[in-house]
Residue, then its C-alpha position, 0 to 999 in steps of 0.5 A: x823063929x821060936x823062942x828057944x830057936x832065938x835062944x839057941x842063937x844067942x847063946x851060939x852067937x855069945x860062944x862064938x864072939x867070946x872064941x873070937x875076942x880071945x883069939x884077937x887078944x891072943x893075937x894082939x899080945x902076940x903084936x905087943x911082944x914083938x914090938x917090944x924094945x924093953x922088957x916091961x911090954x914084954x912081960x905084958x904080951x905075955x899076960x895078954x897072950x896067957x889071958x886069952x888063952x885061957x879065955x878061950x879054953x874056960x870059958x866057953x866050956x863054962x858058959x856051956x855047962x851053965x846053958x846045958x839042960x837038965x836031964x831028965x828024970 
């Protein structure tokens, strides 16, 4: 492979594993606010789940605008 094959890559590889670790703590919050009794970790499975949901949406996109290659002139 060639240098920007591999960079490719890991940036495919970074963008994916950062989909993949929001939606596990979506998912884990959604588990921590069915479990809750009180209303303290409640609360908290919401900021959880709000948190990965917007880890999912922003940044990806960001990361890809800031790998994004020029255009050229």
């Amino acid at each position: 492979m060639t240098d920007p094959d591999i960079t490719a890559r890991n940036r495919w590889l970074t963008l994916t594993l950062t989909r993949l670790a929001g939606s596990a703590g979506a998912v884990f919050g959604v588990v921590l606010l069915g479990r809750a009794q009180t209303l303290g970790p409640k609360i908290l499975g919401v900021a959880i789940v709000l948190s990965a949901l917007a880890m999912i949406a922003i940044v990806p996109r960001s990361l890809a605008r800031r790998w994004r290659t020029p255009p050229e002139a």
